[in-house]
N, C-alpha and C positions, 0 to 999 in steps of 0.2 A: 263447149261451143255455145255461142249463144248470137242468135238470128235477130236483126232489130226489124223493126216495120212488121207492119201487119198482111204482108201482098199475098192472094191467092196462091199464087206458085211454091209449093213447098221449097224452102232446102232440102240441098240431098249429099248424104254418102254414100257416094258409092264403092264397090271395089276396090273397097282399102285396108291395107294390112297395118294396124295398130301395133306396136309395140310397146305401147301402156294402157291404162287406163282412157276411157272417154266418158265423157261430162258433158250434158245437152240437159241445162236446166234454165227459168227465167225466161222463154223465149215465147214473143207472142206471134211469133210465124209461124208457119209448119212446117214441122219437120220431115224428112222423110230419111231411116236409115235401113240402107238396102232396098231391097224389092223383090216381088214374084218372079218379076218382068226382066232376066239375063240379058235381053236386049239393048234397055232401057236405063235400069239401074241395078247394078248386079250386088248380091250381099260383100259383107266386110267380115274380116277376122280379126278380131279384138285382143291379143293377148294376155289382158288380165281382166279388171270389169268394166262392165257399160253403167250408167246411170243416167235414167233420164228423169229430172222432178222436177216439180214447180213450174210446167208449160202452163198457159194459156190457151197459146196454139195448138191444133192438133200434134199428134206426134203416130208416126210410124216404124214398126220396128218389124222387120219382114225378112228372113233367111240369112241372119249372120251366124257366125259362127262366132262363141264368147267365148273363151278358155277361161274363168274364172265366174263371176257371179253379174247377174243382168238384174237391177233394180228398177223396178218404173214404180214410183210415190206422186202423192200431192197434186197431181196433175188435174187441171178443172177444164183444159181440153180434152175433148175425143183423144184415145191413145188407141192404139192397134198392135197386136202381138201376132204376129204368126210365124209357126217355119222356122225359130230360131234353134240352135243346137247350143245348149249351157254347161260346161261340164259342173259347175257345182250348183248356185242356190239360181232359180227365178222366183222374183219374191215383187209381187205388187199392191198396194195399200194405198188408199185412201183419195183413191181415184175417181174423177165424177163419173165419167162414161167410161168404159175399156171392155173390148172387144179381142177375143184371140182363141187358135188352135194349135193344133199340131205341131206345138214347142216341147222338145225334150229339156230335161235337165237330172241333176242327181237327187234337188228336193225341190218341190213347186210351193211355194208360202200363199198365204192372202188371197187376191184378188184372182191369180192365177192357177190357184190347185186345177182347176177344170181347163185349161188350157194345157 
């Protein structure tokens, strides 16, 4: 996925059942995948990996479910992790700002052990 223009208003996934991989890298919008907020913007289920690098833009990653391995690298936006369920690697590196909690997964790498 990749978002052009710089607008305030994030992009968003919502409520979506992937049946492959996703890719949200290069974008100087923000992103937003999933949310807190069920009302608003409900999490996604990924059935292999997510990878999100090389934002600009902020990026959000807030209550999806990943059946395979969640990547955030590179990213010189704000990123945000929280509330995701990984069943194998969350692995984040070499990120400017990154903020996250209460993500499970089967091994936490990098950026994210404390997450």
């Amino acid at each position: 996925m990749e978002a052009r223009g710089t607008d305030a208003a994030p992009n968003q996934v919502c409520d979506a059942t992937v049946l492959g991989d996703v890719q949200v890298h290069h974008n100087a919008a923000p992103i937003q995948i999933g949310s807190s907020s069920l009302s608003s913007c409900g999490g996604n289920v990924v059935v292999s990996n997510l990878e999100v690098h090389n934002n600009t833009g902020s990026t959000s990653i807030i209550g999806n479910v990943v059946d395979g391995n969640l990547h955030d690298h590179d990213n010189s936006g704000p990123t945000e992790l929280f509330d995701n369920t990984v069943t194998q690697d969350l692995q984040c590196e070499n990120n400017t700002a990154i903020t996250g909690g209460m993500n499970s997964a089967d091994q936490k790498q990098g950026q994210c052990v404390a997450f």
